[in-house]
C-alpha positions, 0 to 999 in steps of 0.5 A: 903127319908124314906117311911111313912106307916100309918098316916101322921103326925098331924099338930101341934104336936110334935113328938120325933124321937124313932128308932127301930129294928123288925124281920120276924122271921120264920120257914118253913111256920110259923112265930114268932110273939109277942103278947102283952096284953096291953094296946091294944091286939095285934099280932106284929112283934117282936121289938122294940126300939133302946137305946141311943148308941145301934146298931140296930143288938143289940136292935134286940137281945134284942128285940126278946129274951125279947118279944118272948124268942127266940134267932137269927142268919143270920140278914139281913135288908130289909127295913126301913119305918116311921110311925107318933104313939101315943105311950100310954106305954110311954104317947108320941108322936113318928115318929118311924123309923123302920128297918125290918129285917128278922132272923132266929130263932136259939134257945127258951132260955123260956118265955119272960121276957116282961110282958104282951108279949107271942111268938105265931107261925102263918102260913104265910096266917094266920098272914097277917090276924092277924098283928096289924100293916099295915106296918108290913103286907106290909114287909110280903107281899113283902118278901112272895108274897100274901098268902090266907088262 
């Protein structure tokens, strides 16, 4: 079974299976992140979903470079969780699968293509602070240990 982080699922509502990739990116003590403007302001891991007949390395790939401009090597998985979300963007509700991974960050190809997306370079302690996402800091703390700013 696939742990669930965040919201139980609300009695009633429908939610579509979205499967995705994400990455803790990082370089010495930083960490790459994406920040995305809208519709919420918020500091992610970079990622996002998989395509129908896409791997999960690939949408990885794809995911990083269009969200941070950055390209990646040595993949390795570290754990799956699901979460129960509105997802605005798409005016649906999901039951995302989320696979988390770490990479390291090769080459910075420029910006992002994805509109509304900026790379930002965090130390560790201060991106468990900024992290939108409670799951997303449960994957940090557990690949570092607790950092304190």
């Amino acid at each position: 079974m696939i742990p669930r982080l965040g919201e139980a699922a609300r009695r009633g509502q429908k939610y579509r299976m979205r499967p995705g990739a994400y990455a803790l990116l990082c370089r010495g003590d930083q960490v790459l992140l994406t920040h995305q403007a809208a519709p919420v302001p918020e500091f992610q891991l970079p990622g996002g979903g998989i395509d129908p007949g896409e791997s999960a390395i690939a949408a990885l790939h794809r995911e990083v470079r269009e969200e941070t401009g950055w390209g990646i090597a040595e993949i390795r998985r570290i754990g799956t969780y699901r979460r129960f979300v509105y997802m605005p963007d798409y005016d649906m509700w999901a039951e995302k699968i989320c696979h988390i991974h770490t990479a390291r960050p090769t080459i910075c190809y420029g910006q992002p293509s994805e509109a509304g997306h900026q790379a930002v370079w965090q130390p560790i302690g201060n991106t468990m602070k900024i992290l939108s996402s409670k799951a997303d800091k449960v994957f940090l703390e557990r690949f570092f240990g607790t950092f304190k700013a």
